[in-house]
C-alpha positions as CSV (number, residue, x, y, z in Angstrom):
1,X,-47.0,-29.9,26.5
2,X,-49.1,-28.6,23.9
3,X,-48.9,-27.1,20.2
4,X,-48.4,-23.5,20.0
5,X,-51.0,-22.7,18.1
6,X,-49.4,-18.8,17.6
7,X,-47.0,-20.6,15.0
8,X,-48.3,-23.9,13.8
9,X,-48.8,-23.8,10.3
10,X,-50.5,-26.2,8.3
11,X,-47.1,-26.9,6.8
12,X,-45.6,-27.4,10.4
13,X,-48.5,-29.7,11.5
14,X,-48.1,-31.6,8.3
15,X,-44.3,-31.8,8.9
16,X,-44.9,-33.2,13.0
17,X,-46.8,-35.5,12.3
18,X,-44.5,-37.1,9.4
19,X,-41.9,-36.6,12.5
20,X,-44.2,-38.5,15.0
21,X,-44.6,-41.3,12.6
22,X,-40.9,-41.6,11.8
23,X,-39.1,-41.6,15.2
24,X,-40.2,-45.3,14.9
25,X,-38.5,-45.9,11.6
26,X,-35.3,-44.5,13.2
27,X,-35.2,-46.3,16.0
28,X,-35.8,-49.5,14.0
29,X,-32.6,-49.1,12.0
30,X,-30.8,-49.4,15.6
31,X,-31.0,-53.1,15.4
32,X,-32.2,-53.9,12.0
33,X,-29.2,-52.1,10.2
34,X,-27.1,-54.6,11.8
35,X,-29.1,-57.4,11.5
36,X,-27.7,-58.5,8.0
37,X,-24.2,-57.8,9.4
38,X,-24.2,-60.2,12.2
39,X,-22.8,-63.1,10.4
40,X,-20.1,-61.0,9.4
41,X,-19.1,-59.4,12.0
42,X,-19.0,-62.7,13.6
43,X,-16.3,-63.4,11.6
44,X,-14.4,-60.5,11.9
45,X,-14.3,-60.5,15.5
46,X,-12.7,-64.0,15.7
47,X,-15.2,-66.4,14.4
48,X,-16.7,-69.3,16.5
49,X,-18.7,-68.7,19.8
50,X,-16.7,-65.8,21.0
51,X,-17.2,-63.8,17.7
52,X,-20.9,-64.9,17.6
53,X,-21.4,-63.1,21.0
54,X,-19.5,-60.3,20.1
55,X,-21.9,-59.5,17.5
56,X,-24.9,-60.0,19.5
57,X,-23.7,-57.5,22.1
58,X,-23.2,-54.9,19.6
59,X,-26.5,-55.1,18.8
60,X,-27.8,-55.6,21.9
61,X,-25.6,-52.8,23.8
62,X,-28.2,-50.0,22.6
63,X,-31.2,-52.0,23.8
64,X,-29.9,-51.8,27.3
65,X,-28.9,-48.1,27.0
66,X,-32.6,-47.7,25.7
67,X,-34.6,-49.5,28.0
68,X,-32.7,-47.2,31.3
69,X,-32.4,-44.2,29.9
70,X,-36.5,-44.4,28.2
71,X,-37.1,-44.3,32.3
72,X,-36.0,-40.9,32.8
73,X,-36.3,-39.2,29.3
74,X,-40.0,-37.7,30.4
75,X,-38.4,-36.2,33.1
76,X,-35.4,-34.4,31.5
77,X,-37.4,-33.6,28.1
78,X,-39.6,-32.0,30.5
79,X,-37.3,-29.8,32.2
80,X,-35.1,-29.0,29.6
81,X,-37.8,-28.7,26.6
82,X,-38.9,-31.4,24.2
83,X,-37.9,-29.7,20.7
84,X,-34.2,-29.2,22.6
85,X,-33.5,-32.6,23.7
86,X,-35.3,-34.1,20.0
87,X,-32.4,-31.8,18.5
88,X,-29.9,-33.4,20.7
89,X,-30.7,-36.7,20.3
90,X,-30.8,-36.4,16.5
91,X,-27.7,-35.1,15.9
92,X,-26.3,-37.9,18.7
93,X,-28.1,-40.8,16.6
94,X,-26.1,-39.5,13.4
95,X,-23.0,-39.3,14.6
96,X,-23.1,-42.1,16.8
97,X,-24.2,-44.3,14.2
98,X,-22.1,-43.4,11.3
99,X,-19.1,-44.1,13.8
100,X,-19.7,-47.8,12.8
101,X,-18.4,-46.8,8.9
102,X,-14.7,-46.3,11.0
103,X,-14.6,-48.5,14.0
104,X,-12.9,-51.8,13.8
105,X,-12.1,-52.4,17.2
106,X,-15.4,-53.6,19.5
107,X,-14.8,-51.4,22.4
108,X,-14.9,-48.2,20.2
109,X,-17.9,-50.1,18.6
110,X,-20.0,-50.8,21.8
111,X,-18.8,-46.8,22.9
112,X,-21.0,-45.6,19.7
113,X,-23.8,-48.2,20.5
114,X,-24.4,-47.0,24.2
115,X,-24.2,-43.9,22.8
116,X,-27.1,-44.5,20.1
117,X,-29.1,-46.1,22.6
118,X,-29.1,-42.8,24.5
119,X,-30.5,-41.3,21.7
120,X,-32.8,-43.8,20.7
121,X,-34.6,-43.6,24.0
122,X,-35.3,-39.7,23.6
123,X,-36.3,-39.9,20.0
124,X,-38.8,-43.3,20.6
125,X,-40.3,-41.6,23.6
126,X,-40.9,-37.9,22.7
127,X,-41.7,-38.6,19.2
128,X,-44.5,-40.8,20.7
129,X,-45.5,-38.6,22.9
130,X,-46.2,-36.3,19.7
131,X,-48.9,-38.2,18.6
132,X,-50.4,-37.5,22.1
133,X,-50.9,-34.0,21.1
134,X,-53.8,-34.9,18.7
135,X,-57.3,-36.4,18.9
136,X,-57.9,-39.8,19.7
137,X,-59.0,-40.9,16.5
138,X,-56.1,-39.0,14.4
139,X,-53.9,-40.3,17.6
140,X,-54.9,-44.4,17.3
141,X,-53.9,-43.6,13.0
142,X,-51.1,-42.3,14.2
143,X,-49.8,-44.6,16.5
144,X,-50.6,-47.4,13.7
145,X,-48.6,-45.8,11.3
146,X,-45.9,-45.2,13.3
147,X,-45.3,-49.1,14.0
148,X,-45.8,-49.5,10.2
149,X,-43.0,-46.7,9.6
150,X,-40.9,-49.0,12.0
151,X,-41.8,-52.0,9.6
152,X,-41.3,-50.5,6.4
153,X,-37.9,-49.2,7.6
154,X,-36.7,-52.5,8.7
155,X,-37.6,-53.5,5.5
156,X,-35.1,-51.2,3.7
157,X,-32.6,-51.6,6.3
158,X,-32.8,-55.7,6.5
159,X,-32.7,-55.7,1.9
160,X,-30.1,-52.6,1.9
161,X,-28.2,-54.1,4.8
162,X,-27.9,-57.0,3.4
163,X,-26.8,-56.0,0.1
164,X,-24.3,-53.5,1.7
165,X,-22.8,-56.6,3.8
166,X,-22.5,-58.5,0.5
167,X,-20.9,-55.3,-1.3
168,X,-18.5,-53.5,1.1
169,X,-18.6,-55.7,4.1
170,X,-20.0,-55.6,7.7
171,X,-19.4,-52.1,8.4
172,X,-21.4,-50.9,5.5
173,X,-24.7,-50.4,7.0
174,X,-23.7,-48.0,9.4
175,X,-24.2,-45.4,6.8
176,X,-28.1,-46.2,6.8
177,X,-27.8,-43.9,10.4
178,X,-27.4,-40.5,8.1
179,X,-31.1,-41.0,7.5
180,X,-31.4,-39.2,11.0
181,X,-30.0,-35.8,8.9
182,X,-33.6,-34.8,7.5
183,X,-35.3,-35.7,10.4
184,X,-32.6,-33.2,12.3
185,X,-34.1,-30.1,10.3
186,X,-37.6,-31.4,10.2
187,X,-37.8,-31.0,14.0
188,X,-36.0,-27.8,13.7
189,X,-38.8,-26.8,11.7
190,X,-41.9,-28.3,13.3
191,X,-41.8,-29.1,16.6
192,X,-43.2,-26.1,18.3
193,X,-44.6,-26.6,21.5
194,X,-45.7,-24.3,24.6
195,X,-45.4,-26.2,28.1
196,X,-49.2,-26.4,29.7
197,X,-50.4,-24.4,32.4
198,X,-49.7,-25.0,35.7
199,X,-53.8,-25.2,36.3
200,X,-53.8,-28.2,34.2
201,X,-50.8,-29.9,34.6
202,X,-51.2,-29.9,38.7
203,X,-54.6,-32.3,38.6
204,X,-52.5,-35.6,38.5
205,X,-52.9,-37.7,41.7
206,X,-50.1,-37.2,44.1
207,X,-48.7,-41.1,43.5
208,X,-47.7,-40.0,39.4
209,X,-47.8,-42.9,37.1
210,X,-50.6,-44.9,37.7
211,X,-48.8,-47.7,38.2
212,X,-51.1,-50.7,38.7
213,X,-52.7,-50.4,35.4
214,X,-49.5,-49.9,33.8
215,X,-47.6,-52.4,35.2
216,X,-49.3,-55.3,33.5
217,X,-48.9,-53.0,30.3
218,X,-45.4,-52.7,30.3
219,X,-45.1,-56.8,31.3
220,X,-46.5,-57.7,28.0
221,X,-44.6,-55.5,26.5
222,X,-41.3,-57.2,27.6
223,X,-42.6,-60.3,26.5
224,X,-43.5,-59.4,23.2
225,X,-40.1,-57.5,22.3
226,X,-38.4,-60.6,23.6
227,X,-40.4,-62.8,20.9
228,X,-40.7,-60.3,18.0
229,X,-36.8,-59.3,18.2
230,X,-35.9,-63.5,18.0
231,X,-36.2,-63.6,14.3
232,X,-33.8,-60.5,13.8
233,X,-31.4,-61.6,16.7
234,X,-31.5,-65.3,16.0
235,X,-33.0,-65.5,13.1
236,X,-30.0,-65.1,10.9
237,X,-28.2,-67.9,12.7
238,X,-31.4,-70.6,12.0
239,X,-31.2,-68.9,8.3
240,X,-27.4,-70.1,8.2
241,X,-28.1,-73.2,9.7
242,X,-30.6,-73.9,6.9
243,X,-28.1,-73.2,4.7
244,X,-29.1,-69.8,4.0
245,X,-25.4,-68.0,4.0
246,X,-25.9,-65.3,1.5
247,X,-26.3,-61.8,3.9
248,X,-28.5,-60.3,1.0
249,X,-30.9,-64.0,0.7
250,X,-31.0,-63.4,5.0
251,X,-32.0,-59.9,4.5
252,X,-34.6,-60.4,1.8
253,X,-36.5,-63.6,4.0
254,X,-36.1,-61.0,7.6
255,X,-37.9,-58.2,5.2
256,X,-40.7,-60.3,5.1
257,X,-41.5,-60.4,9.2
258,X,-41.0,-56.5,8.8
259,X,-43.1,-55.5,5.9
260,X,-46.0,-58.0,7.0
261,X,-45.7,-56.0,10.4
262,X,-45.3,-53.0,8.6
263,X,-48.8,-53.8,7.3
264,X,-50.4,-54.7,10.4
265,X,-49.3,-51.8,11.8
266,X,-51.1,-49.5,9.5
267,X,-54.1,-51.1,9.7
268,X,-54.6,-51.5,13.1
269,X,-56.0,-48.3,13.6
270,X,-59.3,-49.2,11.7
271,X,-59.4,-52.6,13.4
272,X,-58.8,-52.2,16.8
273,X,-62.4,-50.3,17.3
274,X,-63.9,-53.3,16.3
275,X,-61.9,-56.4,17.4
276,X,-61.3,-55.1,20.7
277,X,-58.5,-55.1,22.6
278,X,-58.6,-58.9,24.0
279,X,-59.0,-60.0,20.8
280,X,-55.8,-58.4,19.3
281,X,-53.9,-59.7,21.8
282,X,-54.9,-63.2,21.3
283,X,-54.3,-62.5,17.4
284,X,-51.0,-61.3,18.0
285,X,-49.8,-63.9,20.6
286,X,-51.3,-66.9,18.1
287,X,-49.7,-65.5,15.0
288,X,-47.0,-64.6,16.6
289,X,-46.2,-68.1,18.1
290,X,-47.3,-70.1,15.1
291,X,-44.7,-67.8,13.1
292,X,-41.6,-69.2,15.3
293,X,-42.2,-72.1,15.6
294,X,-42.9,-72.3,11.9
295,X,-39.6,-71.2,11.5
296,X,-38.1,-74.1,14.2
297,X,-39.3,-76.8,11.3
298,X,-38.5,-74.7,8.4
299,X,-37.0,-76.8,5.8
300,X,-36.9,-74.8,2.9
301,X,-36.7,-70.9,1.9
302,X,-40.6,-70.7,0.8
303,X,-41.4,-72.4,4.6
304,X,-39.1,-69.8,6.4
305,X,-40.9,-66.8,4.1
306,X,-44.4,-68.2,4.7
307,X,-43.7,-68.5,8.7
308,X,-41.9,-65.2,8.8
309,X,-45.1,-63.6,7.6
310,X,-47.2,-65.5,9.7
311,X,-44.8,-64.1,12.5
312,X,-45.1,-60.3,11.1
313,X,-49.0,-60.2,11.2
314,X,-48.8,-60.6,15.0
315,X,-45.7,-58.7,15.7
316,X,-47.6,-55.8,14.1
317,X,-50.0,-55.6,16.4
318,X,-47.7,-55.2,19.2
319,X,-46.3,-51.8,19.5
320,X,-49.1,-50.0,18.2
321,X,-51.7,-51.9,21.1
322,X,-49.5,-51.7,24.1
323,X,-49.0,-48.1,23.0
324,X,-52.9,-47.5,22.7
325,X,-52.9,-49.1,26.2
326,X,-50.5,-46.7,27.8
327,X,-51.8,-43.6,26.7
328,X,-55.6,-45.0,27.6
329,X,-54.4,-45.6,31.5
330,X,-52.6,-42.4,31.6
331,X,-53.5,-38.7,32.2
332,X,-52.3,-37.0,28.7
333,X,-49.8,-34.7,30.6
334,X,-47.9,-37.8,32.3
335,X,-47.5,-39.5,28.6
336,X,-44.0,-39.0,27.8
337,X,-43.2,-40.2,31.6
338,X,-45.5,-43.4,30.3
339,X,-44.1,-43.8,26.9
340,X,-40.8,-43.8,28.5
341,X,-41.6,-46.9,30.4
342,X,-42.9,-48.7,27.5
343,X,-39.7,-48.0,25.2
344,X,-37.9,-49.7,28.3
345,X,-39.6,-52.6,28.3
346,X,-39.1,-52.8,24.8
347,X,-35.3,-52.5,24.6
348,X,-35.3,-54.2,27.8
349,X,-36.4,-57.0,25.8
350,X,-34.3,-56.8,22.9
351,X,-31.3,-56.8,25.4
352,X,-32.7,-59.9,26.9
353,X,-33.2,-61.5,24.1
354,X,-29.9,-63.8,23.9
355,X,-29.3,-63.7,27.6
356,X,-32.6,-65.7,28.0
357,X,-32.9,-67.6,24.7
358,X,-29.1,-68.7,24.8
359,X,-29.5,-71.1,27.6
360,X,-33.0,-72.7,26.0
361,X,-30.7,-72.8,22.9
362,X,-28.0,-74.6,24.3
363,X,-30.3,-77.4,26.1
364,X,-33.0,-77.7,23.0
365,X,-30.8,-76.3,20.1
366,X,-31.2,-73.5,17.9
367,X,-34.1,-74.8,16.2
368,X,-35.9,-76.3,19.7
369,X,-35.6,-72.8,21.1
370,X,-37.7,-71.1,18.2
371,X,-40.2,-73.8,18.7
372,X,-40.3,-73.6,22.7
373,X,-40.8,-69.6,22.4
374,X,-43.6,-70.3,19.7
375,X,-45.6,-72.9,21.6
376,X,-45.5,-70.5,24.8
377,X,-46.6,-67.5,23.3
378,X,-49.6,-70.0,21.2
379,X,-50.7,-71.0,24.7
380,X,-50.9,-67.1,25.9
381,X,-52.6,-66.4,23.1
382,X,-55.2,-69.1,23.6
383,X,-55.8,-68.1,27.3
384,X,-56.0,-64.1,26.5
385,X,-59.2,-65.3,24.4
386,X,-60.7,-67.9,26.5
387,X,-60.6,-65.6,29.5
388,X,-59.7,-61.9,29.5
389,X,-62.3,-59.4,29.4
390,X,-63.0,-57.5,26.2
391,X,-61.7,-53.3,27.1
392,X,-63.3,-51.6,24.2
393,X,-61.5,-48.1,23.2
394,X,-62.2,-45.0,25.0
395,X,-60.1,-41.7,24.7
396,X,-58.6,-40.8,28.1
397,X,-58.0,-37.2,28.6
């Protein structure tokens, strides 16, 4: 996959690489919309324990149809054409998500989150792989603005969201999905790609993926997304515990991990050169931790804000490393194929969230299980620096 250079304006580059940076931003509203929402819908679908999962599979049901489908989306998007399935899945994402606004029922509900999961997984991974198509240095901006595109859209969706629960109920911030409507036409307009030669596309070594550097990769990554999705899973529940009831109050304290991500993210870029990558991953796994289990002794609103930022710095560094790591152990034409793996460990994680934390919950308590999670990831983080070697950026072509 390459640009085609015949018909890419400076307009049209412009335009993709706004695209590239906001797949992320749509594929953060696939959880985060809901976020706010949880309590409610709670509620709605009987209250208690049973109504509490109920909600938590709705927004975990895309995660799951993300993290298998990511596996094969190089594969099709490479048969069937990138701009073609981007279309699809666009248009799929819209509809899929504003079915939310209608559905009362959960099984119609979970139907449309599967169903947005599909999409998610094409739009995450080829929108990714976009930022592939540049140079190193424009990609490694790139790639940090895309997780700060994720951020700042949480943001919105997590204040908005919760402000729509307040306003029209639960079912209200399904109509954040429409945002996919401009980025439908942008892609119409600017993705323009011609498939690469056969000469250079044949070069890869006959095992693919080059999976014993990546499969360490894509471990982390699972971990992380099970620790960075806790405070938008879970979090609203400690919130409510807390006393913190009010949907909007929930949604303004969750902004906070997103927008302090958000701002991570987008500097990452200019600080990875220098800090190295051992030495963002012990960041992120420290801050990270310390965030949480802030959180788990979090007695008041200011002490939940201050540990959710604390949380977001580290969080931000996530996406945009591991993604920097990928494309580094990969040949450029196997990226998508790559990406694809590392969106499934991502929504792999999400899904896994509750089905992992719910039992530490039940023996420690909701409170015990932030504070568990934290202290873990503190010790990772502590080992990455004391003994992992220092990989220093290099483009990989």
């Amino acid at each position: 996959m390459r640009l085609d250079e015949a018909v890419m304006t400076r307009g049209r580059l412009a335009v993709l690489q706004m695209l590239a940076v906001s797949g992320a931003g749509l594929n953060s509203l696939i959880p985060m919309a809901v976020s706010p929402a949880l309590p409610a819908m709670a509620l709605h679908f009987g209250g208690g324990h049973a109504g509490e999962q109920a909600a938590k599979l709705v927004m975990a049901t895309p995660a799951l149809a993300t993290a298998i489908v990511s596996l094969f989306v190089g594969a099709i998007a490479h048969r069937l054409g990138y701009r073609f399935c981007l279309l699809v899945a666009l248009a799929i994402f819209v509809m899929a998500g504003a079915t939310g606004l209608l559905a009362n029922d959960v099984t119609p509900l979970i139907a449309s989150r599967v169903a947005i999961g599909i999409a998610g997984a094409f739009i995450g991974t080829i929108t990714i792989a976009l930022t592939g198509l540049f140079e190193p240095h424009v990609r490694d901006r790139l790639i940090g603005f895309v997780s700060a595109m994720g951020g700042g859209t949480s943001i919105l969706a997590l204040s908005a969201g919760g402000w729509m629960v307040d306003a029209g109920g639960w079912q209200a911030p399904f109509a954040l999905y429409l945002a996919g409507i401009p980025a439908f036409f942008a892609a119409l307009y600017a993705v323009r790609l011609q498939r690469t030669p056969p000469a250079v596309s044949t070069h890869a070594p006959a095992g693919g993926l080059p999976w014993r550097q990546l499969a360490p990769v894509y471990g982390l990554m699972l971990v992380l997304s099970v620790a960075f999705f806790t405070p938008g899973i879970q979090g609203p529940f400690l919130l409510g515990e807390r006393g913190v009831t009010s949907a909007t109050t929930q949604g303004m304290l969750l902004s906070i991990f997103a927008g302090t991500s958000a701002i991570t993210a987008f500097v990452f870029g200019f600080l990875r050169p220098h800090l190295g990558e051992r030495w963002i991953k012990a960041l992120m796994l420290l801050s990270l931790g310390a965030g949480l289990a802030g959180m788990a002794a979090g007695t008041s609103i200011p002490h939940m804000a201050v540990s959710l930022f604390l949380a977001g710095l580290g969080a931000g560094f996530a996406t945009p490393q591991i993604t920097s790591m990928v494309l580094e152990r990969t040949p450029a034409h196997l990226h998508a194929h790559a990406i694809g793996g590392m969106y499934a460990a991502i929504f792999l994680g999400q899904f896994l969230n509750p089905i992992l934390l719910d039992p530490i919950r039940g023996a420690l308590g909701l409170a015990g299980m932030f504070s568990a999670l934290g202290l873990a990831l503190i010790a990772a983080g502590c080992l990455i620096g004391l003994i992992a070697p220092n990989r220093r950026h290099h483009a990989t072509t």
